[in-house]
KOLKOL-675828 format. One line per 8 residues: number of its first residue (from 1); their letters; for each residue x, y, z of C-alpha. Coordinates in Angstrom, 1 decimal. Layout:
NUM	a	X:Y:Z ~ ...
//
This chain:
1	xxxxxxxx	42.8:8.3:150.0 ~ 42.9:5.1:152.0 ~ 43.5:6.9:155.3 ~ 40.8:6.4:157.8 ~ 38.2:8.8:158.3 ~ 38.3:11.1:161.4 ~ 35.3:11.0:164.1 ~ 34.5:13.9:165.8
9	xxxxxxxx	33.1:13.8:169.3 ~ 29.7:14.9:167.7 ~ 29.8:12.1:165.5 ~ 29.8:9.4:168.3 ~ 27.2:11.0:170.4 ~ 24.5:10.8:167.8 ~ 24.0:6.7:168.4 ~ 24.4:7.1:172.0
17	xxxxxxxx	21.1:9.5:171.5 ~ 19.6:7.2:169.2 ~ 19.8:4.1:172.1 ~ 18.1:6.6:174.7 ~ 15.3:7.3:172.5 ~ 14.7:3.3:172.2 ~ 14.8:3.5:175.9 ~ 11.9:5.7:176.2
25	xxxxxxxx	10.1:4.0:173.5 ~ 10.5:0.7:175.7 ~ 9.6:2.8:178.9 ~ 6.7:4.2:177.1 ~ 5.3:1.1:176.2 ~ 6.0:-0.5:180.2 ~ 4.2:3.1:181.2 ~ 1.2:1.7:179.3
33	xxxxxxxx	1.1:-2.0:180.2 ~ 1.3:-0.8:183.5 ~ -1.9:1.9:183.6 ~ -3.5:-1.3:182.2 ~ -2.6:-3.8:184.0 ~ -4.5:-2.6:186.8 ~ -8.3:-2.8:185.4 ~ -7.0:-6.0:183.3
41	xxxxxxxx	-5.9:-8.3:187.0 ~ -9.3:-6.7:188.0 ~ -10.9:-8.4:185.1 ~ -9.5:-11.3:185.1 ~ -9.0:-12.5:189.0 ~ -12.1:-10.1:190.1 ~ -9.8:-8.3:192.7 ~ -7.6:-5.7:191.4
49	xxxxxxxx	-3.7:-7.3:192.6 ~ -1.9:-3.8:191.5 ~ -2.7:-0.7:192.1 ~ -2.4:2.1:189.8 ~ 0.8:3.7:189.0 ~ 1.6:6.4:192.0 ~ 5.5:6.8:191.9 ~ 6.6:4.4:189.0
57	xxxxxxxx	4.7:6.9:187.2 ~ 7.2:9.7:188.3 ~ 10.0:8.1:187.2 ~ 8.5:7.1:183.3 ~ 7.0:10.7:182.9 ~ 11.0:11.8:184.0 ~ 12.1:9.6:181.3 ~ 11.8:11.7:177.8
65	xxxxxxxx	12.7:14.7:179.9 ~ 16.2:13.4:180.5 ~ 16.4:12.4:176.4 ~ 15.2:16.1:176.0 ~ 18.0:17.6:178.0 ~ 20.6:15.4:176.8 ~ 19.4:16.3:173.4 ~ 19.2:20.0:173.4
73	xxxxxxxx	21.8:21.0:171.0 ~ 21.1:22.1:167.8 ~ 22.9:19.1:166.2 ~ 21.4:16.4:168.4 ~ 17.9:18.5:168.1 ~ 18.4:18.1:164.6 ~ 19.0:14.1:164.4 ~ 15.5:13.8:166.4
81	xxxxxxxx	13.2:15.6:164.2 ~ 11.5:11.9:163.2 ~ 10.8:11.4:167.1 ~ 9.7:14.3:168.3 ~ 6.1:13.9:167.4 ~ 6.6:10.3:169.8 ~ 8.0:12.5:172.6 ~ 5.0:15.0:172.8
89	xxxxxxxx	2.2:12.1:172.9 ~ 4.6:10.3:175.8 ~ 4.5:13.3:177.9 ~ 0.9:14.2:176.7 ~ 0.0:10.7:178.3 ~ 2.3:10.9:181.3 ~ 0.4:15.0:181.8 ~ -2.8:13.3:181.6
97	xxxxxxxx	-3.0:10.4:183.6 ~ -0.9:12.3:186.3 ~ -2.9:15.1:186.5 ~ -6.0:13.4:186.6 ~ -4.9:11.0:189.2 ~ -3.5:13.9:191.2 ~ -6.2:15.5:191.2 ~ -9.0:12.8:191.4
105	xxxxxxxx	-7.3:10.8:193.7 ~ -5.1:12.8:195.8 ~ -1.8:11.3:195.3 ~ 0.7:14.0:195.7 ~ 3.6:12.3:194.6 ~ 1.8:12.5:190.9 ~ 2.3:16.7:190.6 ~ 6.0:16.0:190.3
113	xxxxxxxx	4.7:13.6:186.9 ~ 2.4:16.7:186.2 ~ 5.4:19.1:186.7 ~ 7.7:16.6:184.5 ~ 5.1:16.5:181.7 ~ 4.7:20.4:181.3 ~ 8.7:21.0:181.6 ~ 9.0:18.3:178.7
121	xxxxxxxx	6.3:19.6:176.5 ~ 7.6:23.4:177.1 ~ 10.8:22.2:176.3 ~ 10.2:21.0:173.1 ~ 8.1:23.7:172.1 ~ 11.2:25.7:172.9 ~ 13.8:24.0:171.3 ~ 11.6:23.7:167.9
129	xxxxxxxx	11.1:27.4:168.4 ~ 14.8:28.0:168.8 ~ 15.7:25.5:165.6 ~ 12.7:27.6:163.5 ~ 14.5:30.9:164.5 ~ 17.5:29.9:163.6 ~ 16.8:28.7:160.3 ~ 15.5:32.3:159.6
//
């Protein structure tokens, strides 16, 4: 009755996953002071002093793609279903701006943000299809 409780492996890597999610919330929210910080130096010095995001932009719309894949067991799927609606409008912003800017302005670099952002959505739509086929 007193003897301490076993921990599984499982059981540890639940927080771990729960630290990498607020890691793409903070990179989320330094991917959007960034796209903004552009117009707002513009704004406010009447020269714009950074440019917009070309290869920082890579490695934020990478970001909830690594938390996808590191998450992609049913368990771990599971413990995310109150962030997963946070993960599709991250890489719905990180598709959009890179696509646009990819196309509009002709940095290349952006497709691999573009390619990021459709691997991430795709994957969640696969792993919530998976988790609904299971549960059948």
């Amino acid at each position: 009755m007193t003897e301490p409780r076993q921990t599984s492996a499982e059981d540890r890597k639940v927080p771990l996953l729960y630290y990498c999610v607020a890691g793409g919330k903070a990179v989320f929210v330094l991917a959007v002071f960034r796209v903004l910080a552009g117009p707002f130096t513009e704004d406010i010095f009447g020269e714009e002093l950074l440019p917009m995001p070309t290869w920082e932009w890579v490695v934020f719309s990478v970001t909830p793609l690594i938390i996808l894949w590191l998450a992609r067991r049913p368990v771990d799927w599971e413990a995310l279903s109150g962030e997963r609606m946070f993960f599709k409008i991250a890489l719905t912003f990180y598709l959009l701006y890179a696509l646009a800017f990819s196309l509009f302005q002709g940095e290349w670099i952006l497709w691999v943000g573009v390619a990021a952002g459709l691997s991430g959505l795709s994957g969640i739509y696969y792993l919530n299809h998976r988790e609904s086929s299971d549960a059948d």
